[in-house]
N, C-alpha and C positions, 0 to 999 in steps of 0.2 A: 497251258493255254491252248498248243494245237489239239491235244486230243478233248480238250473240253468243246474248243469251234466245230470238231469233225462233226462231235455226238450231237449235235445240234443241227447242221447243217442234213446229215441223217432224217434225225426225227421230223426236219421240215419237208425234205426234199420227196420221202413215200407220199406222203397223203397229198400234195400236191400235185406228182404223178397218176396219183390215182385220180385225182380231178381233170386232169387235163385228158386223161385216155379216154375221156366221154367224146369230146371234140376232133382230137387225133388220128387216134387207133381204130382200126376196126373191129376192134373188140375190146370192152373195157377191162382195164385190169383193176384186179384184187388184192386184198393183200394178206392169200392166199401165199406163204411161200415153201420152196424145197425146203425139206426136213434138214437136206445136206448144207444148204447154205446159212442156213442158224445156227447149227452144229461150228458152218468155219464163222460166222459174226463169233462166235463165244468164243470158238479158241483164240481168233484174233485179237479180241477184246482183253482176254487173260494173259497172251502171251506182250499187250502192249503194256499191259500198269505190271505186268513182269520186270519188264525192261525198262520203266520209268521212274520205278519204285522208289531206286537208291539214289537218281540224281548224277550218277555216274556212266562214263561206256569206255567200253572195252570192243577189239577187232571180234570176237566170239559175238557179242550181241548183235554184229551186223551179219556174222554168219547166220546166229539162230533165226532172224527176219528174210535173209534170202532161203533159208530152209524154209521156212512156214511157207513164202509164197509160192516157193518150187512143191512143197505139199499138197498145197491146194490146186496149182494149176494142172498137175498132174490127176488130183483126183476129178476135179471137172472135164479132162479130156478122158478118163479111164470111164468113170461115171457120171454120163451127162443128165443133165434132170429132166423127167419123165412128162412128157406132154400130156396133161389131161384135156 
C-alpha cells in the first residue's frame, strides 16, 4: 500500500509543480529532468519491489537502503546536475 500511495502521490505532485511555477517561480519549470536523477528514480524503484518482494526483512535489507541513499547522496554531491 505505501509504495502504491508514494507512486501516486509522485505522478500527481510533478505536473502540479509544473503548474504552479507559472505563478511562483521566476521561471517556469519543465519536466525536463537530470539524466542522473531517473537513473537513481529507477534504481530506487528496483531496489524497493527488491526488498518488498518476499514480504520478509532482515538487519541487511536496512543496510542495503541506507547504502542506496548513502549512494545517491554521495553522487549528487560528487556530480551535481548541470544548469542549462
Amino acid at each position: 500500500i505505501a509504495l502504491g500511495s508514494a507512486a501516486q502521490i509522485a505522478l500527481f505532485v510533478a505536473p502540479v509543480l509544473v503548474l504552479l511555477s507559472y505563478l511562483i517561480g521566476p521561471a517556469p519549470m519543465d519536466l525536463n529532468f537530470w539524466p542522473g536523477a531517473v537513473a537513481m528514480i529507477l534504481f530506487a524503484t528496483l531496489t524497493a519491489s527488491l526488498v518488498t518482494t518476499s514480504g520478509r526483512s532482515a538487519w541487511f535489507v536496512g543496510v542495503l537502503a541506507i547504502l542506496v541513499y548513502l549512494i545517491f547522496a554521495t553522487a549528487l554531491y560528487l556530480l551535481p546536475p548541470q544548469n542549462t
